[in-house]
C-alpha positions in Angstrom: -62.3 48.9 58.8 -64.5 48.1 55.9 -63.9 48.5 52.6 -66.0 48.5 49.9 -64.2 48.4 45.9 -66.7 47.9 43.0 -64.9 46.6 39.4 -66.8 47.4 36.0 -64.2 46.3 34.3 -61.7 43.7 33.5 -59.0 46.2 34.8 -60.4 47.5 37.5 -60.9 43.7 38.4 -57.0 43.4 38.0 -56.3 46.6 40.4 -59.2 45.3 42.9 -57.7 41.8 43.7 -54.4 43.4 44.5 -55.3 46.4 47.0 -58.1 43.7 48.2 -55.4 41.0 49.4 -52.9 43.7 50.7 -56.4 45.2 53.0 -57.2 41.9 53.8 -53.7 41.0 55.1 -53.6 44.0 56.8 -56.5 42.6 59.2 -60.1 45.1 57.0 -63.1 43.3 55.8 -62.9 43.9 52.1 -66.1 43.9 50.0 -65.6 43.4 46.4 -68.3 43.6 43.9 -68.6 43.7 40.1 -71.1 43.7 37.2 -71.8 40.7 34.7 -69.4 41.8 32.1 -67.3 39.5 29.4 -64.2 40.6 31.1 -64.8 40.8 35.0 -66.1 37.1 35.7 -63.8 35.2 34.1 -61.1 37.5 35.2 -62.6 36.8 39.0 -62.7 33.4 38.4 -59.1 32.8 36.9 -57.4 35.0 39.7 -59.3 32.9 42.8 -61.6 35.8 43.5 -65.1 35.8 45.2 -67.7 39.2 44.1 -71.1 39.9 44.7 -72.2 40.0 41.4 -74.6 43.0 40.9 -76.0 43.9 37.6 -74.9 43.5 34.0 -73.7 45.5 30.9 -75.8 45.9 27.9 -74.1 47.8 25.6 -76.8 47.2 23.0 -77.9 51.0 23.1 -76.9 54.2 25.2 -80.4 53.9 26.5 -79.8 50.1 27.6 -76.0 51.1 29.3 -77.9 53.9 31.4 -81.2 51.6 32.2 -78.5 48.8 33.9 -76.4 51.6 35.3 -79.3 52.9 37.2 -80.7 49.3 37.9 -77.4 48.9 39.5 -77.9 51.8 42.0 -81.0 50.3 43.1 -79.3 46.7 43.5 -76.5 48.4 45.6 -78.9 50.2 48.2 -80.2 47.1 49.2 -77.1 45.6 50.1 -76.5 47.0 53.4 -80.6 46.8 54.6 
């Protein structure tokens, strides 16, 4: 099976390595992808984990947050062409 987890967050970054090595053990393709954020990269980088890196946060306004979110949604549609 495969099975897609996206982290926005330094937590959900945490949570997504561990169910990811327990899938992958268990013989699925696991797809892991995440945002550029000041947590999730270095979080990635420090716990041997490999992401496709899609979009960024830009907390500089509520207008910015929502334009990356929904640049995000685009990004993510083209994965699977």
């Amino acid at each position: 099976m495969k099975i897609w987890y996206d982290a926005c967050t330094g937590k959900h970054t945490r949570y997504g390595t561990a169910i990811g090595q327990r899938l992958r053990k268990a013989g699925h393709e696991f797809v892991f992808t995440t945002r550029e954020h000041p947590d999730t990269l270095p979080l990635m980088k420090i716990l041997g984990e490999k992401s496709i890196v899609v979009g960024k946060y830009d907390p500089t306004t509520l207008y910015s947050r929502l334009e990356e979110s929904d640049e995000r949604v685009i990004e993510f549609s083209k994965l699977q062409r």
